[in-house]
mmCIF file of the C-alpha atoms, coordinates in Angstrom:
data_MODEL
# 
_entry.id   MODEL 
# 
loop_
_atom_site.group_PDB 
_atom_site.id 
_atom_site.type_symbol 
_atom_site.label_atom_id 
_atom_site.label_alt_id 
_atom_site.label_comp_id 
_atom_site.label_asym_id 
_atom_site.label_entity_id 
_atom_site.label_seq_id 
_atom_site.pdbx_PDB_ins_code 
_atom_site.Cartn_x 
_atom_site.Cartn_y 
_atom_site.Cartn_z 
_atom_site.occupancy 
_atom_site.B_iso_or_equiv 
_atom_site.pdbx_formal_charge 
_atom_site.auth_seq_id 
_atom_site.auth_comp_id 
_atom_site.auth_asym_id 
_atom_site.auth_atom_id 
_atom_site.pdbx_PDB_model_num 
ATOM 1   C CA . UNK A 1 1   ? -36.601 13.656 7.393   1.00 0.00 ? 1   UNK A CA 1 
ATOM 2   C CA . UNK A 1 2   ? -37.011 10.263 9.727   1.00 0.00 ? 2   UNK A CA 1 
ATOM 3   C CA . UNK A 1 3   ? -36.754 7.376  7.512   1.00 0.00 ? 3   UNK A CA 1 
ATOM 4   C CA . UNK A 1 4   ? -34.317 9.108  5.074   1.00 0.00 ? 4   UNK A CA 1 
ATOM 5   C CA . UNK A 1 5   ? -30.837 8.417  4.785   1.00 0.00 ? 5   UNK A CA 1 
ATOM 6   C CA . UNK A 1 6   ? -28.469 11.356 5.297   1.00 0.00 ? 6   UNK A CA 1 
ATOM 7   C CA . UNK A 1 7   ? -25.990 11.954 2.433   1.00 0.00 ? 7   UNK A CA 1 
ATOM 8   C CA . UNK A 1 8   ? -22.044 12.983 3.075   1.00 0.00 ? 8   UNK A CA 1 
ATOM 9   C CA . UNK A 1 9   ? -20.991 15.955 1.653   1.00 0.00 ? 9   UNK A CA 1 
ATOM 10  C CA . UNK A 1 10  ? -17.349 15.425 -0.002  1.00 0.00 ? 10  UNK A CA 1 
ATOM 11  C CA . UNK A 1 11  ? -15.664 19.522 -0.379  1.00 0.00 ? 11  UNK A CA 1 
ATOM 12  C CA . UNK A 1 12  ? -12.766 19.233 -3.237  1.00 0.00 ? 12  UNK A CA 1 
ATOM 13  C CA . UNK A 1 13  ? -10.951 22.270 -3.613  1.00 0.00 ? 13  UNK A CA 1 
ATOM 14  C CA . UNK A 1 14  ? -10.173 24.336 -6.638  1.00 0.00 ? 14  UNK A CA 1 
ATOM 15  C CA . UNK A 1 15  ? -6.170  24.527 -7.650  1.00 0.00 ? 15  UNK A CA 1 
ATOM 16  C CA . UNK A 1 16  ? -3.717  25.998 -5.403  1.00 0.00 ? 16  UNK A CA 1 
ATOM 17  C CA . UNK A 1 17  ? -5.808  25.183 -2.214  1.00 0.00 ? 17  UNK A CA 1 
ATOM 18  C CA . UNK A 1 18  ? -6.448  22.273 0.030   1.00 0.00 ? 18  UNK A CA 1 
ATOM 19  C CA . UNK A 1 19  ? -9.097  21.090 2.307   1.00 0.00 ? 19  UNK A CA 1 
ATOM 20  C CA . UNK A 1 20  ? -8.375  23.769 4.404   1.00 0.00 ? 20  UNK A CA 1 
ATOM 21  C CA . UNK A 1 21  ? -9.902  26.283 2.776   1.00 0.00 ? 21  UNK A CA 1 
ATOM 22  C CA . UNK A 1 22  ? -13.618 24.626 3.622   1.00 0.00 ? 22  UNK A CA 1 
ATOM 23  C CA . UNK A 1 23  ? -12.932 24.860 6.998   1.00 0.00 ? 23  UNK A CA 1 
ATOM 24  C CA . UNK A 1 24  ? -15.624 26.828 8.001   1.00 0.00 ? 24  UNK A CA 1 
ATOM 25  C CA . UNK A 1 25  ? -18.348 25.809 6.014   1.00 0.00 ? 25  UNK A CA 1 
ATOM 26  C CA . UNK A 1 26  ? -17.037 22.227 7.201   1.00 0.00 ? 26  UNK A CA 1 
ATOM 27  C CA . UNK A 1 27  ? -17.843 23.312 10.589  1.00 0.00 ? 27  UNK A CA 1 
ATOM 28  C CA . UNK A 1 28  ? -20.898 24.618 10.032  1.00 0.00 ? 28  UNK A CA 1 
ATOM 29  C CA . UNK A 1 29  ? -22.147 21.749 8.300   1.00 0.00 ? 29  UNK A CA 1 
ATOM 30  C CA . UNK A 1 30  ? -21.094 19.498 10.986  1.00 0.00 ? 30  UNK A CA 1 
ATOM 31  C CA . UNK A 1 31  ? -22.795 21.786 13.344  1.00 0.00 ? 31  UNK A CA 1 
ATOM 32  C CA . UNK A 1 32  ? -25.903 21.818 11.636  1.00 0.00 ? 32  UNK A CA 1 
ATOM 33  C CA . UNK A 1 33  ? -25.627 17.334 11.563  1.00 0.00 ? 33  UNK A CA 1 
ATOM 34  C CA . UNK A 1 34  ? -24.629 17.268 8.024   1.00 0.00 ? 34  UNK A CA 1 
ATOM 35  C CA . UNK A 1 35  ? -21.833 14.841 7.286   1.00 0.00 ? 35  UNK A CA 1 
ATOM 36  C CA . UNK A 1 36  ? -18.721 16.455 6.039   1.00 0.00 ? 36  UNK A CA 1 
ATOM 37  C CA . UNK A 1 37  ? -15.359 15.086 4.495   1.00 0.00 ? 37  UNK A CA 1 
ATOM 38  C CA . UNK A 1 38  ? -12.728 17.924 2.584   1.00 0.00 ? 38  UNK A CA 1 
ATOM 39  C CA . UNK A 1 39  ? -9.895  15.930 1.149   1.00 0.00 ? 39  UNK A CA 1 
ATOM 40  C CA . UNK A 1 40  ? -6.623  17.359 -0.406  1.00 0.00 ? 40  UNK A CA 1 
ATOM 41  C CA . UNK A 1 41  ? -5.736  16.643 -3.710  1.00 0.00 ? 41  UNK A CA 1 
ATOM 42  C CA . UNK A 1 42  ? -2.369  15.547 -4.733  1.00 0.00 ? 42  UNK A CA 1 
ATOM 43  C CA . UNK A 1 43  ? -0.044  17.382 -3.770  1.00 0.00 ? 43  UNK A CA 1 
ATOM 44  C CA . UNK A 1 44  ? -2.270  19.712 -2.064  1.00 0.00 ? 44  UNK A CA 1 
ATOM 45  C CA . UNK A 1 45  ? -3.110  20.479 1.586   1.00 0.00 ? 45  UNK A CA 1 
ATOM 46  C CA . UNK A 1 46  ? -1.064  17.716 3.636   1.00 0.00 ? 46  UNK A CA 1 
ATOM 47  C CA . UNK A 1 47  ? -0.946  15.543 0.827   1.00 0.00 ? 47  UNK A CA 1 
ATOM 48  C CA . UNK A 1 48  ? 2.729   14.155 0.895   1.00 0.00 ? 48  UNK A CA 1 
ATOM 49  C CA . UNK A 1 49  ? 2.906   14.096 -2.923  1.00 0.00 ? 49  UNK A CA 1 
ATOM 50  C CA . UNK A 1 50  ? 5.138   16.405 -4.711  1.00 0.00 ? 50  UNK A CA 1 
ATOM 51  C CA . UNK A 1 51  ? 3.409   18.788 -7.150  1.00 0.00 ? 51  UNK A CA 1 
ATOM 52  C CA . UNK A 1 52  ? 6.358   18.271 -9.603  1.00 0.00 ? 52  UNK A CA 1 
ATOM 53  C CA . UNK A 1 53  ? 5.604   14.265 -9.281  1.00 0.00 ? 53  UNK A CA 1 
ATOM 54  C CA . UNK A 1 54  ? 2.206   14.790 -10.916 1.00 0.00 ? 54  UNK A CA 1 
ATOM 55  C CA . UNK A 1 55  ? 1.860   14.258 -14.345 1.00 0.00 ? 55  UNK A CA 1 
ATOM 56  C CA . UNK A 1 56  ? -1.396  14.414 -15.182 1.00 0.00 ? 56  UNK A CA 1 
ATOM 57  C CA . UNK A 1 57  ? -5.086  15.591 -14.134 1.00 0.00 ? 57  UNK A CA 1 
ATOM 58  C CA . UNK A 1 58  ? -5.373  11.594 -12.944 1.00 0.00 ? 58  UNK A CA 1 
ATOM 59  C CA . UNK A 1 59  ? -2.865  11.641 -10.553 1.00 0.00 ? 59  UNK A CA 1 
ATOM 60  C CA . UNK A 1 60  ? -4.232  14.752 -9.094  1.00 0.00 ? 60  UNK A CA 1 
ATOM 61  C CA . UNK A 1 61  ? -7.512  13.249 -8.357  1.00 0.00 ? 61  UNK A CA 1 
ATOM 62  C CA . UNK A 1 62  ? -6.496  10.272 -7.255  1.00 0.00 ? 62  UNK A CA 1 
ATOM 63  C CA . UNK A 1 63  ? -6.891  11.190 -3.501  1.00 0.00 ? 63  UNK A CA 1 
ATOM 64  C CA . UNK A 1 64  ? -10.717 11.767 -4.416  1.00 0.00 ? 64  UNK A CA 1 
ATOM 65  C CA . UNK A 1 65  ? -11.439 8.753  -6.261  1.00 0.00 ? 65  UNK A CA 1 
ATOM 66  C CA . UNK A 1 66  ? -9.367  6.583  -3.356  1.00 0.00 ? 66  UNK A CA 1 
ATOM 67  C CA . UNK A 1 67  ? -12.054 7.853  -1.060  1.00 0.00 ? 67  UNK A CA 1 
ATOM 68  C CA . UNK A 1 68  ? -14.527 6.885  -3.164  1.00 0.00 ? 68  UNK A CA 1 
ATOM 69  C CA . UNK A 1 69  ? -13.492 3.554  -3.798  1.00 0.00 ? 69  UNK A CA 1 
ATOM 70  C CA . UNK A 1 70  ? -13.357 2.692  -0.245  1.00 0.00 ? 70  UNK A CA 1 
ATOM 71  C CA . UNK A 1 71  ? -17.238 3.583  0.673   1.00 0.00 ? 71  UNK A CA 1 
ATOM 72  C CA . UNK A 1 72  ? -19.624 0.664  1.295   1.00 0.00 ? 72  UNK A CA 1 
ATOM 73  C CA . UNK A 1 73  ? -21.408 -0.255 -1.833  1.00 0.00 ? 73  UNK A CA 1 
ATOM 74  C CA . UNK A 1 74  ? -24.285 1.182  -0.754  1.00 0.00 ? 74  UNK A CA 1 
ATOM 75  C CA . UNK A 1 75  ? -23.387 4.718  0.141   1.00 0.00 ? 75  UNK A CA 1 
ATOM 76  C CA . UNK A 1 76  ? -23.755 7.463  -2.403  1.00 0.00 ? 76  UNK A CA 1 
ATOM 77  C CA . UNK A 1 77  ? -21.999 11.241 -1.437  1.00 0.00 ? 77  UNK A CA 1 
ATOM 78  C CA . UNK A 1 78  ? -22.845 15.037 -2.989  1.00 0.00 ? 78  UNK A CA 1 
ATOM 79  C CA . UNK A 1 79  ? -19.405 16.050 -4.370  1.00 0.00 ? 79  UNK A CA 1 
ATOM 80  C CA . UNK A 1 80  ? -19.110 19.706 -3.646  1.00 0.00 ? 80  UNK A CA 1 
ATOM 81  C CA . UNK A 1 81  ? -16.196 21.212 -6.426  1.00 0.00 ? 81  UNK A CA 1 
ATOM 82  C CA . UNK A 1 82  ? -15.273 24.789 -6.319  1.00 0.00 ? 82  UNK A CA 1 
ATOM 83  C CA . UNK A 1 83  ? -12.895 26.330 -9.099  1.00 0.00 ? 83  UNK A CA 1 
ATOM 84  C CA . UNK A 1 84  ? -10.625 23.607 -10.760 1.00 0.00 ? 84  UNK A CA 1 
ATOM 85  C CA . UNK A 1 85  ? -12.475 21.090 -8.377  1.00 0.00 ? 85  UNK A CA 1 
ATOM 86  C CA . UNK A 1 86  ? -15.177 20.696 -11.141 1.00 0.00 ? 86  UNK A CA 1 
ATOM 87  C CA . UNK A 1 87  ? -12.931 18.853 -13.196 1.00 0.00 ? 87  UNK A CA 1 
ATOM 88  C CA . UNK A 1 88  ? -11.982 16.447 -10.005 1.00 0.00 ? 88  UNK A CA 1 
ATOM 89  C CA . UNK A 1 89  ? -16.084 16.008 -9.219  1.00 0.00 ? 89  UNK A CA 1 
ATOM 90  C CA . UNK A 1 90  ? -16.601 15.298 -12.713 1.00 0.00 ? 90  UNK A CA 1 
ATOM 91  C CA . UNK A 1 91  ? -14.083 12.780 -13.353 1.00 0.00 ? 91  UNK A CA 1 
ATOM 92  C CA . UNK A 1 92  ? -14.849 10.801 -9.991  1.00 0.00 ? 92  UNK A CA 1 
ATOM 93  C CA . UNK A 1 93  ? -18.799 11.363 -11.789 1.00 0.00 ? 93  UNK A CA 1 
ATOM 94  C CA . UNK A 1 94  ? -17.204 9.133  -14.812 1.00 0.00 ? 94  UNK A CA 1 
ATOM 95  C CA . UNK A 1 95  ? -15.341 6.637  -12.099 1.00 0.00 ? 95  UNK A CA 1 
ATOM 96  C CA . UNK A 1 96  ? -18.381 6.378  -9.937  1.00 0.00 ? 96  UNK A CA 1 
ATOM 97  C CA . UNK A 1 97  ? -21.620 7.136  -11.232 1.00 0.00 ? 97  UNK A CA 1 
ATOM 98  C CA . UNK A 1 98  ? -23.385 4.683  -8.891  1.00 0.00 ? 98  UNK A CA 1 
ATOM 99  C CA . UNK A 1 99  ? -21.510 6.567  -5.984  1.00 0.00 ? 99  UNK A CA 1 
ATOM 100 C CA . UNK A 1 100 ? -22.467 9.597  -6.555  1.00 0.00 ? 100 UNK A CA 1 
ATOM 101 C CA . UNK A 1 101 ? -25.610 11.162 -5.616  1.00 0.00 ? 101 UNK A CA 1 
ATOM 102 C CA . UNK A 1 102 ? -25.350 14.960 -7.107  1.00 0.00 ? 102 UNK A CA 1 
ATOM 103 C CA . UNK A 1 103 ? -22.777 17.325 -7.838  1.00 0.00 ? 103 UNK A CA 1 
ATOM 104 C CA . UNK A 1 104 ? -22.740 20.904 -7.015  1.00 0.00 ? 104 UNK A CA 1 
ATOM 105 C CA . UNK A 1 105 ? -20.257 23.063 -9.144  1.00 0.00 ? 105 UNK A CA 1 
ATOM 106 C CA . UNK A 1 106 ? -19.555 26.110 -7.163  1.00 0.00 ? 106 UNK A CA 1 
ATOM 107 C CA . UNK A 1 107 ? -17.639 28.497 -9.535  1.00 0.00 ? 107 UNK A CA 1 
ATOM 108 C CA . UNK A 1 108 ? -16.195 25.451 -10.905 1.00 0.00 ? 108 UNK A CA 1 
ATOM 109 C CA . UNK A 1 109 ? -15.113 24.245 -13.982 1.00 0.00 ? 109 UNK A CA 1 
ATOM 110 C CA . UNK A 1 110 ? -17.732 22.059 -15.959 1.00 0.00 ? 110 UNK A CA 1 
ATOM 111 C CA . UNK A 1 111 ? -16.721 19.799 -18.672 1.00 0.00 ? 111 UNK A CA 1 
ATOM 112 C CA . UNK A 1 112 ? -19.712 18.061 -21.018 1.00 0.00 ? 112 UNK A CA 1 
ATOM 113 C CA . UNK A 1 113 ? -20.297 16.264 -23.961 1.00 0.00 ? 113 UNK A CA 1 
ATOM 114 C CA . UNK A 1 114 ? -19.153 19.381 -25.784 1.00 0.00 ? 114 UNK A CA 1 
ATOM 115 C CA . UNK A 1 115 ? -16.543 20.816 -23.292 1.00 0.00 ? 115 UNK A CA 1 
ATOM 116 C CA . UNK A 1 116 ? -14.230 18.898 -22.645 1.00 0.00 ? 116 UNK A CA 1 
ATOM 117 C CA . UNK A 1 117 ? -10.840 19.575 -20.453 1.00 0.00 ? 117 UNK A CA 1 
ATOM 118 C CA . UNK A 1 118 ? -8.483  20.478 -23.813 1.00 0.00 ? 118 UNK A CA 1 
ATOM 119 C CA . UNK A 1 119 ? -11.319 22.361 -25.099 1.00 0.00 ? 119 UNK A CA 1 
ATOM 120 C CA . UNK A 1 120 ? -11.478 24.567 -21.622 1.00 0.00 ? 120 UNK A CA 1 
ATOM 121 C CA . UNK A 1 121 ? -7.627  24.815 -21.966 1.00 0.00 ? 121 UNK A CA 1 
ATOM 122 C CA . UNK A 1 122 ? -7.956  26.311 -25.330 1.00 0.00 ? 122 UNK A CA 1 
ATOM 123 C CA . UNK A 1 123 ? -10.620 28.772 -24.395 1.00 0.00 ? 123 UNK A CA 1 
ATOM 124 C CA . UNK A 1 124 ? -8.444  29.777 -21.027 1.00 0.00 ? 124 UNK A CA 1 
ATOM 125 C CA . UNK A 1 125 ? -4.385  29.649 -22.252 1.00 0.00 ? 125 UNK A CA 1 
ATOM 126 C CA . UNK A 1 126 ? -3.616  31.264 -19.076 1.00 0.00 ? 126 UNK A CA 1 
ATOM 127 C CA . UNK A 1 127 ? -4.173  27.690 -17.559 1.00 0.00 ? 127 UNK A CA 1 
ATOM 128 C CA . UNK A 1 128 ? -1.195  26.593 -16.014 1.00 0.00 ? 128 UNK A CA 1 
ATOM 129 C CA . UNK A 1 129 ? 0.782   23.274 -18.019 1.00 0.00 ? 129 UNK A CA 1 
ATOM 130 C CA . UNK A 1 130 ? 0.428   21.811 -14.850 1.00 0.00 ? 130 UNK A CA 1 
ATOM 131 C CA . UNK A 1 131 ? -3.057  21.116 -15.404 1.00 0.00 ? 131 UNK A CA 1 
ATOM 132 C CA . UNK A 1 132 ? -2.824  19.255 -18.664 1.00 0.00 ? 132 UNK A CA 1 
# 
């Protein structure tokens, strides 16, 4: 792979988690030379947000999409989502689309053009109001 540029992994959780919970495959990753970054969401992790401060799906990602926004302009990542981190990776795909590489959706949550996030919460009203 000499000549080609190696691409950062960014792990966003699922709800109810933090970066913590890539821990080991973070390590691994970074043992292996693959660049690694796990962020919290809002709220989430060490985050210093309050959950009850959030008010919407925006605010939650807003950790992910800060990150984003401070790359060089030339540097594209793979967002890794697991669970409710779909919906993070593919609003920070809508943000960023020149940022972004690829996304992997591991178990994850994946809205499209005839899916969206209110449809998902209508198929799933176990969802937590938290997440709306």
């Amino acid at each position: 792979m000499e000549g080609k540029k190696k691409r950062r992994l960014v792990l966003v959780h699922g709800a109810q988690h933090g970066g913590w919970c890539w821990y080991k495959l973070s390590a691994l990753l970074n043992s292996a030379g693959i660049q690694v970054t796990s962020l919290d969401m809002a709220a989430s992790g060490i985050d210093p947000k309050q959950v009850l401060d959030i008010t919407s799906v925006s605010e939650y990602v807003e950790p992910l999409l800060q990150f984003l926004r401070s790359l060089p302009a030339e540097e594209r990542v793979i967002l890794v989502g697991h669970s409710f981190g779909g919906l993070c990776i593919s609003l920070a795909m809508e943000f960023f689309p020149h940022k972004i590489a690829a996304a992997v959706f591991v178990t994850a949550w994946m809205p499209g053009p005839h899916l969206s996030y209110l449809s998902l919460k209508q198929e799933v009203p176990t969802i937590n109001s938290f997440y709306v």
